[in-house]
N, C-alpha and C positions, 0 to 999 in steps of 0.2 A: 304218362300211360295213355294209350290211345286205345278204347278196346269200345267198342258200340254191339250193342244185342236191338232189335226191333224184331215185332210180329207186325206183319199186314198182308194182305192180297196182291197179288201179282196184275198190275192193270192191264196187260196185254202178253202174248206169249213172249219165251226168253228169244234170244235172237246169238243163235251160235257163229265165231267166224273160228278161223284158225289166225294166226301170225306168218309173216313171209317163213320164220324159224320151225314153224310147223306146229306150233303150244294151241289149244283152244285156251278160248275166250268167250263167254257169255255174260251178255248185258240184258238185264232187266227191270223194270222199275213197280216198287211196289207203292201201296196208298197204307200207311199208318194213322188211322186214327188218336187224333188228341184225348187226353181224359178231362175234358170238359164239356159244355154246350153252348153253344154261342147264344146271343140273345134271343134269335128265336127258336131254343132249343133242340137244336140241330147241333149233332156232332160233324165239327170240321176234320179235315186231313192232312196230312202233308204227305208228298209225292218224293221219294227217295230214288235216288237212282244205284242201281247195285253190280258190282260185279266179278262176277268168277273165273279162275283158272283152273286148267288142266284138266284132272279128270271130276273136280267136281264140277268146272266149266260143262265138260260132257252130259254128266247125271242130270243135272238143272236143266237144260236145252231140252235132251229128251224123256223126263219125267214130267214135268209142269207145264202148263198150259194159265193163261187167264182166268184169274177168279181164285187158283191154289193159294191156301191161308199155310204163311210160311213163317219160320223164325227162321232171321240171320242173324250172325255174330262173324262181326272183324271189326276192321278200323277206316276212319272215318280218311278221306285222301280228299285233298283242293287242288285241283287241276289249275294252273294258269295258262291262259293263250292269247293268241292276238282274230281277234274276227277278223272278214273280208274287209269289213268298212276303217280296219285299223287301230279299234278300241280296244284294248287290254280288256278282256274277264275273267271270270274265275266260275270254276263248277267243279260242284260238292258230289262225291260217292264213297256209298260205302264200298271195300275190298273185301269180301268176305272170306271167311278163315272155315266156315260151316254153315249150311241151314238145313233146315228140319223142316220137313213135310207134314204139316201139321191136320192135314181133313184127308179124306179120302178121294181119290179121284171120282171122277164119273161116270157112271158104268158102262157106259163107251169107249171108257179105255182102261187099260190095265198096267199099273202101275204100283211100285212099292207102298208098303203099309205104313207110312208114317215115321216111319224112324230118320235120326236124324243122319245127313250123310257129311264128311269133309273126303279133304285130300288124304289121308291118312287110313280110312277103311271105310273104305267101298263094299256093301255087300253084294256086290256082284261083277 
């Protein structure tokens, strides 16, 4: 079973493209805080990288901006490739299945109330 839920902030806006096929695609990466404090009691983070298709590719791009506190759920995917210099890597994202808008925008922009959206119903 591969199924991952996180809440965290969005570190920078999402970044929409489409596919030669014509499908959107939005990448984003958020910051999850650990539930603990480090030594000097300071809460650390880890930095996810996330991403979406279709029409909730769409919704994501043009709902959220930097700083939006979000919950995803999907599953976890390990990419392998070869870098320029040759070396074999690997990188981690989640594929999300849904996420939820979880704060309110800013009031500089206007944006859905929080609910949560996937590919399956969109309200709008």
């Amino acid at each position: 079973m591969n199924v991952v839920a996180l809440v965290g902030r969005l570190t920078a806006d999402p970044q929409m493209r489409y596919t030669q096929s014509g499908v959107a695609v939005t990448n984003f990466r958020i910051a999850v805080d650990r539930g603990y404090t480090n030594k000097q009691g300071e809460r650390e983070a880890d930095f996810i990288d996330v991403c979406c298709w279709n029409k909730l590719a769409e919704s994501t791009a043009n709902h959220l901006q930097k700083g939006r506190l979000v919950a995803v759920q999907g599953r976890l995917e390990i990419r392998s490739y070869e870098a320029q210099d040759g070396s074999k890597r690997q990188a981690a994202q989640i594929v999300a299945s849904s996420v939820a808008f979880l704060d309110r925008p800013r009031q500089d922009t206007q944006i859905g109330d929080g609910l949560p959206f996937d590919d399956n119903d969109m309200p709008f």
